[in-house]
Residue frames as qw, qx, qy, qz and C-alpha x, y, z in Angstrom:
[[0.144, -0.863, 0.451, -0.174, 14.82, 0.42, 0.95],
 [0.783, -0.242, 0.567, -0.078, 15.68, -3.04, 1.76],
 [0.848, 0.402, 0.291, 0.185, 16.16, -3.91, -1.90],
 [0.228, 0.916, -0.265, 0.198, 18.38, -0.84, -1.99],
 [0.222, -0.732, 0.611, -0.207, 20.68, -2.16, 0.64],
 [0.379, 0.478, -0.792, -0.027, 21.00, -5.50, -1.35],
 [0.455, -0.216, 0.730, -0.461, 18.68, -7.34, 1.70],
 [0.574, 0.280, 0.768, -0.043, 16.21, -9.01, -0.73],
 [0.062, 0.003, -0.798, -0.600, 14.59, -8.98, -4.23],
 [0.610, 0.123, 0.379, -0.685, 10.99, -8.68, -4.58],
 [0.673, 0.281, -0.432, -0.530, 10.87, -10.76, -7.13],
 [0.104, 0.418, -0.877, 0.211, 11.90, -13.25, -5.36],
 [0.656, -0.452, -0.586, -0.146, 9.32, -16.21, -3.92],
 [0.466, -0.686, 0.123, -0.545, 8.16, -15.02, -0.67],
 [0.965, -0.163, -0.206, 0.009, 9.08, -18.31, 0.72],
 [0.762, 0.351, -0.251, 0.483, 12.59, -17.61, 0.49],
 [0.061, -0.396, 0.364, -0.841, 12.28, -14.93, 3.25],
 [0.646, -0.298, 0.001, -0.703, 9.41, -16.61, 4.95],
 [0.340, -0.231, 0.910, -0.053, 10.28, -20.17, 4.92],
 [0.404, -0.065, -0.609, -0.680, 8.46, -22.78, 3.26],
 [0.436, -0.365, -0.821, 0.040, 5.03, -23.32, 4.22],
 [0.116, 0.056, -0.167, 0.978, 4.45, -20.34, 5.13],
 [0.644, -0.033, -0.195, -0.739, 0.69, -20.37, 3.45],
 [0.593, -0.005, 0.772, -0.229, -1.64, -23.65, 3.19],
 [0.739, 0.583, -0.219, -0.258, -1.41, -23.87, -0.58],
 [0.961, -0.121, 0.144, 0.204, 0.19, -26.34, -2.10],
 [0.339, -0.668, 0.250, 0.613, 4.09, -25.69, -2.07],
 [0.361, -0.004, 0.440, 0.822, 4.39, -25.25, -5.91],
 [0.007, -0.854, -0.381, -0.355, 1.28, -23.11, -5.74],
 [0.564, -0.777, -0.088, 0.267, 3.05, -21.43, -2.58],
 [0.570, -0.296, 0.389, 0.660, 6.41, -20.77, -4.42],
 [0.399, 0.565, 0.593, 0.413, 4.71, -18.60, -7.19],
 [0.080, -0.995, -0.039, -0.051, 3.96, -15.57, -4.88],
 [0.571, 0.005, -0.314, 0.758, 6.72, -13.55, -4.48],
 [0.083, -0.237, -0.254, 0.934, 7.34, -9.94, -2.64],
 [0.058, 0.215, -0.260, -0.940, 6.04, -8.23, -5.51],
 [0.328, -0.351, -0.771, -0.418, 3.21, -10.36, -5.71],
 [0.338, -0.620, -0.639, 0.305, 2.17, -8.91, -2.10],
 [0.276, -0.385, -0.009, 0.881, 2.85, -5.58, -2.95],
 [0.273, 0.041, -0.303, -0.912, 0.70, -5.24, -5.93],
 [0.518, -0.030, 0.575, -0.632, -2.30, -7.84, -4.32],
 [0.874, 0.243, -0.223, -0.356, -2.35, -10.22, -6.77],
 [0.084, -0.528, 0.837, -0.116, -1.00, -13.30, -4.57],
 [0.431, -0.005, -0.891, -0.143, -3.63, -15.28, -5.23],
 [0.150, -0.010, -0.832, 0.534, -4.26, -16.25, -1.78],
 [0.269, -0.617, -0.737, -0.067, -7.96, -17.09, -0.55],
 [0.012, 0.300, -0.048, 0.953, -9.65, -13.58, 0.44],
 [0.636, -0.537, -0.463, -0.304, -12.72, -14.85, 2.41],
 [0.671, -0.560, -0.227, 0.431, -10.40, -14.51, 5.94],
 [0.124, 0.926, -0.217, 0.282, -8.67, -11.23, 6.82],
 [0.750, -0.579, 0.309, 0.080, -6.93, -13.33, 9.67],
 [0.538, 0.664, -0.518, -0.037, -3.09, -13.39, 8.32],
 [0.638, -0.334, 0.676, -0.157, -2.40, -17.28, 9.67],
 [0.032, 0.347, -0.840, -0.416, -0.90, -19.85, 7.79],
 [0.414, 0.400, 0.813, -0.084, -4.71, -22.29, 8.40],
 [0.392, 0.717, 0.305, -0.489, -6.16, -19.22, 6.66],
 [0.173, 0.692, -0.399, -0.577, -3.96, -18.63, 3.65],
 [0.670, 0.201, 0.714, -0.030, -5.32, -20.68, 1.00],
 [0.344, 0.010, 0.631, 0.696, -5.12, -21.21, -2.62],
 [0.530, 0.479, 0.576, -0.396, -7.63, -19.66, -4.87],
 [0.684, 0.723, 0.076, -0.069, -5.87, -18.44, -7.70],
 [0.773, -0.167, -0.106, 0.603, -2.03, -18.44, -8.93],
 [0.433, -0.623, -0.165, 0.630, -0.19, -15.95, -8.26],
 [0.195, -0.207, 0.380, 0.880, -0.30, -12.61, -10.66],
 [0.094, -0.295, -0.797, -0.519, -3.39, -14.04, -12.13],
 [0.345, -0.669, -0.648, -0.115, -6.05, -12.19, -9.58],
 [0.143, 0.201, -0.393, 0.886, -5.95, -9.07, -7.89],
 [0.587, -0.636, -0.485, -0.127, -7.79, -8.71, -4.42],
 [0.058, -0.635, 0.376, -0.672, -7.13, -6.32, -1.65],
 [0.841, -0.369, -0.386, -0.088, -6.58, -8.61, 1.14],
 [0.628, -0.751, 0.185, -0.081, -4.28, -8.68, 4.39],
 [0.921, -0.088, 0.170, 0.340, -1.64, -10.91, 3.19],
 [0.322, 0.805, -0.090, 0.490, 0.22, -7.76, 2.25],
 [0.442, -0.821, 0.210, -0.294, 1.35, -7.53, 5.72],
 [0.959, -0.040, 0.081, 0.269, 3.60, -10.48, 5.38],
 [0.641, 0.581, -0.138, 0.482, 6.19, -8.18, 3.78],
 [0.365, -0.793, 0.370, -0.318, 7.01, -6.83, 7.11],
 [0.912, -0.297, 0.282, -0.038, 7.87, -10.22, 8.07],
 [0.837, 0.439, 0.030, 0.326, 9.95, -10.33, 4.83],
 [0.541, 0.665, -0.268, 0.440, 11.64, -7.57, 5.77],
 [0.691, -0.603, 0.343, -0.203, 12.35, -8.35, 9.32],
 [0.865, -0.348, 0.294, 0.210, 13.88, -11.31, 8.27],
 [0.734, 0.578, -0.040, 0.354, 15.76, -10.21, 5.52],
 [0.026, -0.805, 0.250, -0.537, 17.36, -7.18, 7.60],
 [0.454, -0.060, -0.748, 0.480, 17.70, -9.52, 10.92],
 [0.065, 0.016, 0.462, -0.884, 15.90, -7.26, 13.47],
 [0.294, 0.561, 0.754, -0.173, 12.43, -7.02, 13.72],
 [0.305, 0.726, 0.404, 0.465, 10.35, -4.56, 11.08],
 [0.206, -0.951, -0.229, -0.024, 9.99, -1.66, 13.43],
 [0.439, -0.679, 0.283, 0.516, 13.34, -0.95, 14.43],
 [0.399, 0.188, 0.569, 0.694, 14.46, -1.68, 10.36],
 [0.012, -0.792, -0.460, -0.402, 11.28, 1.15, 9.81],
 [0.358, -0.857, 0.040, 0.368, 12.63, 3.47, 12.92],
 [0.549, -0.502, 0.213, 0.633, 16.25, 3.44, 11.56],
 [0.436, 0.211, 0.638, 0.599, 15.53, 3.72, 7.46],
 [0.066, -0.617, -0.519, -0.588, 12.41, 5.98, 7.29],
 [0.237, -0.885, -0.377, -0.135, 10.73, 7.34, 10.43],
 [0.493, -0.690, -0.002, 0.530, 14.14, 8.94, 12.17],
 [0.488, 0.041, 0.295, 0.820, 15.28, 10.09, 9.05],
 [0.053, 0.455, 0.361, 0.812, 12.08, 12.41, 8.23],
 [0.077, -0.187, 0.493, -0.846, 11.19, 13.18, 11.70],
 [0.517, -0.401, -0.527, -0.542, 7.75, 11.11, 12.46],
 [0.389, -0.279, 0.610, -0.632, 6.05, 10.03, 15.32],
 [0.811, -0.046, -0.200, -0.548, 4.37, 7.17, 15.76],
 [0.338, -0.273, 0.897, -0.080, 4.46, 3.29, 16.49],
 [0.486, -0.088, -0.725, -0.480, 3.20, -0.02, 14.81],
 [0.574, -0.164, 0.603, -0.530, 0.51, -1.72, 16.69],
 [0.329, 0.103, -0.872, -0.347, 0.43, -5.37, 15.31],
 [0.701, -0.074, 0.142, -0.695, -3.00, -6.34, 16.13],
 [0.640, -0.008, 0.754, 0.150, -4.42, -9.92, 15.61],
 [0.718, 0.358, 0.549, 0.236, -5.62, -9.22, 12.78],
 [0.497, 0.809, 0.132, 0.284, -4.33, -5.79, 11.48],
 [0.613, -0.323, -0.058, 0.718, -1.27, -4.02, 11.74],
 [0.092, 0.935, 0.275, 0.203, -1.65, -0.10, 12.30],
 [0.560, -0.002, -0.324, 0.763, 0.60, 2.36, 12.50],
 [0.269, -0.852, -0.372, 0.251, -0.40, 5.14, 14.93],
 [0.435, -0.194, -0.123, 0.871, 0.78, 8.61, 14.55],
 [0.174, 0.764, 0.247, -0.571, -0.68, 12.32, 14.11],
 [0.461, 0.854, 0.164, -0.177, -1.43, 14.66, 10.75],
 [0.124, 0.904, -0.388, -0.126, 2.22, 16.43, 10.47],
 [0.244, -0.536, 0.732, 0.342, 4.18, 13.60, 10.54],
 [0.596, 0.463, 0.621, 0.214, 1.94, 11.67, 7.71],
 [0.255, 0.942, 0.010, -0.218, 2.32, 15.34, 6.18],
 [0.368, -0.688, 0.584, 0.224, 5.91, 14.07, 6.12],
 [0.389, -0.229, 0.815, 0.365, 5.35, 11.04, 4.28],
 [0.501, 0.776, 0.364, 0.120, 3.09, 12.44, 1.64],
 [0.030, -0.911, 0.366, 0.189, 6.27, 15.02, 1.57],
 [0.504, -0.315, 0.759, 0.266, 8.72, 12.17, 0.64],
 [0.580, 0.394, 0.712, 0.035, 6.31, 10.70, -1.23],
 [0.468, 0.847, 0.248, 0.037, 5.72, 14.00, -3.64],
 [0.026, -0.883, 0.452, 0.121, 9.34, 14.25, -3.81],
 [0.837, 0.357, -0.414, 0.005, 9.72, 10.97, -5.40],
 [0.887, -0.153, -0.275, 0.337, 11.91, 9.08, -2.10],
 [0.527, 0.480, -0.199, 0.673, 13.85, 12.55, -1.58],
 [0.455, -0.768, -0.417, 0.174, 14.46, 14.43, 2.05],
 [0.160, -0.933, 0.259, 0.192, 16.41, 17.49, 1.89],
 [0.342, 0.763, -0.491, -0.244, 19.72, 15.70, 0.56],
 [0.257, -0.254, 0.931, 0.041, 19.26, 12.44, 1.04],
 [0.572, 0.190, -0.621, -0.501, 17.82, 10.17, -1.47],
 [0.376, -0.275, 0.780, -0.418, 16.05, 7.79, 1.10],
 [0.777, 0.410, 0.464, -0.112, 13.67, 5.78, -1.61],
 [0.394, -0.055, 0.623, 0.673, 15.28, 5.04, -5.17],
 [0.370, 0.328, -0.186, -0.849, 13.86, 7.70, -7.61],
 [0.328, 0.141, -0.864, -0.354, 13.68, 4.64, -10.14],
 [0.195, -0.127, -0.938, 0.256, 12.01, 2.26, -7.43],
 [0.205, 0.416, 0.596, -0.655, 9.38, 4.86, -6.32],
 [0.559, 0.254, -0.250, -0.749, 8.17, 6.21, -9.72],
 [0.447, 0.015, -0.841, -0.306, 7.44, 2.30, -10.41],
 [0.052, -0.234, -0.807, 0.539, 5.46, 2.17, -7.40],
 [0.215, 0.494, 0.273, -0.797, 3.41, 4.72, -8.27],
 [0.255, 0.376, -0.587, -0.670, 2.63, 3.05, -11.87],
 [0.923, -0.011, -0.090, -0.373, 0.32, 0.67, -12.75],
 [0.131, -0.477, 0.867, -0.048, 1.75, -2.73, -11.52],
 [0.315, 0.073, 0.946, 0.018, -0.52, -5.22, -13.09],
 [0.167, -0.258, -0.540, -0.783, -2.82, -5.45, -15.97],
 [0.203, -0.398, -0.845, 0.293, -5.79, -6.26, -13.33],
 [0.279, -0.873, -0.379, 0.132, -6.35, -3.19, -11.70],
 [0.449, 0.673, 0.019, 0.587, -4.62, -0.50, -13.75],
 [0.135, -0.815, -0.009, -0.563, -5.09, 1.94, -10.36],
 [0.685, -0.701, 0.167, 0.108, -2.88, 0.43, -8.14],
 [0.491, 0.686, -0.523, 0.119, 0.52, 0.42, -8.01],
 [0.542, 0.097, -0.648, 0.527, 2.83, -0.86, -4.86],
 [0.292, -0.520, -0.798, -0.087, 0.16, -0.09, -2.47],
 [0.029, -0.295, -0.259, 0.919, -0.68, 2.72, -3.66],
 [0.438, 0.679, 0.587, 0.045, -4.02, 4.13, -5.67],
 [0.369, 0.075, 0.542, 0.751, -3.68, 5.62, -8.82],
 [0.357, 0.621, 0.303, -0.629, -5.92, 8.31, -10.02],
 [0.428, 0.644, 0.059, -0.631, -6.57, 8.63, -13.60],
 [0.084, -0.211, 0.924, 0.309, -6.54, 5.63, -15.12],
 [0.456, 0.008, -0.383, -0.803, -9.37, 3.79, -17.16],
 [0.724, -0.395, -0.364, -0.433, -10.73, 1.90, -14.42],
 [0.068, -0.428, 0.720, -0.542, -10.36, 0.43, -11.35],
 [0.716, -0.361, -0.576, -0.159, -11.44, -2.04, -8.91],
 [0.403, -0.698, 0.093, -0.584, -12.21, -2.19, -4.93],
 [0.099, -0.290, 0.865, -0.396, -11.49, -3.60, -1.83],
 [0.572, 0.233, 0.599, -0.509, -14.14, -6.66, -0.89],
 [0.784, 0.468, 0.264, -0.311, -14.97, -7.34, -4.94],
 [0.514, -0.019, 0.577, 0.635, -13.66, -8.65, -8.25],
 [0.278, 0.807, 0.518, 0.058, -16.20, -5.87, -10.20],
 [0.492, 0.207, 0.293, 0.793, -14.42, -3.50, -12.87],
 [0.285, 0.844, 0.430, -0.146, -15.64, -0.13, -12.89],
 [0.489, 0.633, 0.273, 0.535, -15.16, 2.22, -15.78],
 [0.093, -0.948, -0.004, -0.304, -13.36, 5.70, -15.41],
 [0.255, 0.478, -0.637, 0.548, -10.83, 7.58, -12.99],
 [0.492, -0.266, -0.740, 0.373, -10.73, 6.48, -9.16],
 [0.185, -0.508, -0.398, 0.741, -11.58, 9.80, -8.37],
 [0.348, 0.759, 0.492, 0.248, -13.25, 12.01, -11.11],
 [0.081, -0.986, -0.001, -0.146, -12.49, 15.56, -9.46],
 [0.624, -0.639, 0.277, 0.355, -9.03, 14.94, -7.96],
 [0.398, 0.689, -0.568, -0.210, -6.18, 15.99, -10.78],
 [0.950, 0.209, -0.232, 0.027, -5.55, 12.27, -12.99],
 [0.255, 0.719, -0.465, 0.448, -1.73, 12.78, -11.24],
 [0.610, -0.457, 0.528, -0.374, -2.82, 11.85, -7.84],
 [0.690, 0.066, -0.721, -0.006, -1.62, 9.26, -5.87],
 [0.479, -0.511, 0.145, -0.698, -2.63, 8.02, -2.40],
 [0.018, 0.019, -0.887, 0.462, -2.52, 6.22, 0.61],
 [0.481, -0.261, -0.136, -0.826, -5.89, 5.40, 1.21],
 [0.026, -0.072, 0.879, -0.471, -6.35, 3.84, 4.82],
 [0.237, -0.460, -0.855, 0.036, -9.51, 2.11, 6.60],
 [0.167, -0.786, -0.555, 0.215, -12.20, 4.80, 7.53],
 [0.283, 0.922, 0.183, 0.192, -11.10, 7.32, 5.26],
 [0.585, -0.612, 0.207, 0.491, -7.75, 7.64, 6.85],
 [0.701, 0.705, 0.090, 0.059, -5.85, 9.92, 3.61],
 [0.149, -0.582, 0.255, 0.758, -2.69, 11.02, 1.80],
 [0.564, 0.790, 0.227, -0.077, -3.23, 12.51, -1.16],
 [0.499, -0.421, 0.414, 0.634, -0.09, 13.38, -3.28],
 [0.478, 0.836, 0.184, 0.197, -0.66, 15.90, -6.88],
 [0.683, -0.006, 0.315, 0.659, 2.62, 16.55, -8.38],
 [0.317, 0.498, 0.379, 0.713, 0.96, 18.84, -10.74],
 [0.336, -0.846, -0.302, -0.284, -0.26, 20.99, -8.10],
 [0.330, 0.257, -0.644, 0.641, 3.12, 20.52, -5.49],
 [0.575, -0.370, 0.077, -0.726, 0.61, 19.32, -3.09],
 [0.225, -0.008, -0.928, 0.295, -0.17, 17.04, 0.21],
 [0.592, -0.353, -0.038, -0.723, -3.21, 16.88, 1.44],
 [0.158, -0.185, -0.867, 0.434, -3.42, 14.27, 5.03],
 [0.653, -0.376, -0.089, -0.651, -7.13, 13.64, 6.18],
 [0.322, 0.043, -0.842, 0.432, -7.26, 11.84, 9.69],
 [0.444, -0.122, 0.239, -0.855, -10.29, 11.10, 11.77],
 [0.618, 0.199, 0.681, -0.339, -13.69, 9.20, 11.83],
 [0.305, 0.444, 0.729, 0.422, -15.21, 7.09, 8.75],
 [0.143, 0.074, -0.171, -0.972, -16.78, 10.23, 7.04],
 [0.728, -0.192, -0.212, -0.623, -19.70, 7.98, 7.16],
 [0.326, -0.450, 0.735, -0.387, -19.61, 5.69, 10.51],
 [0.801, 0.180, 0.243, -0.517, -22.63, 3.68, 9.09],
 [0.937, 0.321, 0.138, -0.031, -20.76, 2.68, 6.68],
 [0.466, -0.696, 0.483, 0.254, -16.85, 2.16, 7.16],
 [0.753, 0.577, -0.315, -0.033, -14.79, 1.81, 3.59],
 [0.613, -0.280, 0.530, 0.515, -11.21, 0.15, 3.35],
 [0.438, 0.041, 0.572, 0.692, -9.95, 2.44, 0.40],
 [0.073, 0.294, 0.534, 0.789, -12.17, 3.85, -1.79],
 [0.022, -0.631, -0.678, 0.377, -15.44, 5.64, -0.49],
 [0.340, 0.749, 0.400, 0.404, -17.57, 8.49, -1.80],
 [0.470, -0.704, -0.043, 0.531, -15.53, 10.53, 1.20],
 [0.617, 0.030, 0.431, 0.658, -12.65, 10.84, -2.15],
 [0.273, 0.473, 0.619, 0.564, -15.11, 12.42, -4.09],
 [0.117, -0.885, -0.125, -0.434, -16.95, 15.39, -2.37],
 [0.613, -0.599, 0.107, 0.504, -13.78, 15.99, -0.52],
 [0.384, -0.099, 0.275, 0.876, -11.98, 17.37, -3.94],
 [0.040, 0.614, 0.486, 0.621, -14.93, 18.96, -5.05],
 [0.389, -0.899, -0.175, 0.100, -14.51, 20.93, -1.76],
 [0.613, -0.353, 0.291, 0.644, -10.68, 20.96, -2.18],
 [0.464, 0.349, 0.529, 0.619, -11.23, 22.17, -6.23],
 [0.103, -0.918, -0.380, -0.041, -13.80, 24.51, -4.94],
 [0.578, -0.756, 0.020, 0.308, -10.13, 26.40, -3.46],
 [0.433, -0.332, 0.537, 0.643, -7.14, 25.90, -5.25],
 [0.442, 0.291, 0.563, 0.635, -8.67, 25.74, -8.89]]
């Protein structure tokens, strides 16, 4: 939305909205990432620290040339905070959450930033979302801008796009590793899907081919073992879901 209203450029170096020196890489390793390099997680940037601080953000690879699900994705708030002048939230109140009726608030932790809110109004933005940026008659995401989200955005890790997961593509990779695996991201979910897919199983789901939303909110589906992203939750969740609709 911000690139709609002419505020920034993802392509742009991140710097340029961030200042330089932002990271602790060196500045012509620093001046490689740009937006769009935090949007599809391939900024490089040391993954061994979730803490997003400037001691922590270290070189490890250049930019484009590594994809890793890491924290430094949260910078782009910052980008657009300063691009827009105001702080994120109020630029995220006026653009998106008053326009499709959510609840909720950010809570900017130390080391994560969460937004809080309830089932129906994520039901909302898996509604937007499977309406390609549209609300009733107002065209609040660029058609253009969201289907390319929702497309592979780097050869890396075919199954992301603009942080979202892809379904049916010919592999994928995880949060926490660099380790390829073969196949769709989901097997049973329809190859169409696309998804939010939050910390402790937190879902949207979004199947075009189906005109479907599906929001899961709650505990890890297994507490023992808490995912970021991907978990076997995905899987015998549509083979209960398939078990219905198909």
């Amino acid at each position: 939305i911000a690139q709609q209203e002419n505020l920034l450029n993802i392509n742009n170096k991140a710097s340029l909205y961030l200042g330089t020196g932002w990271t602790s890489e060196p500045i012509a390793k620093e001046n490689l990432i740009t937006s769009k390099h935090l949007l599809t997680m391939t900024s490089g940037i040391n993954d061994s620290s979730n803490l997003v601080i400037t001691s922590k953000l270290t070189y490890m690879a250049d930019a484009g040339t590594r994809w890793s699900y890491h924290n430094v994705f949260q910078k782009l708030m910052d980008v657009v905070a300063s691009a827009s002048n105001q702080t994120f939230e109020t630029y995220f109140n006026s653009r998106l959450k008053n326009k499709i009726g959510m609840d909720g608030f950010w809570n900017n932790g130390i080391i994560f930033k969460i937004y809080h809110s309830n089932t129906r109004s994520m039901a909302r933005f898996g509604l937007l979302a499977l309406n390609k940026g549209k609300w009733e008659n107002e065209q609040i995401i660029n058609e253009t801008f969201f289907n390319e989200s929702i497309s592979t955005s780097q050869s890396i890790n075919p199954s992301y796009g603009y942080l979202w997961w892809l379904n049916g593509k010919a592999n994928y990779m995880v949060p926490g590793g660099q380790t390829i695996y073969q196949g769709s991201l989901v097997p049973p979910a329809p190859a169409d899907m696309y998804s939010a897919m939050g910390a402790e199983d937190q879902r949207i789901y979004v199947v075009p081919s189906k005109n479907m939303v599906v929001i899961r909110m709650g505990d890890a589906s297994d507490p023992a073992n808490p995912n970021f992203a991907i978990s076997g939750f995905d899987t015998a969740v549509w083979q209960k879901i398939n078990a219905v609709i198909n």
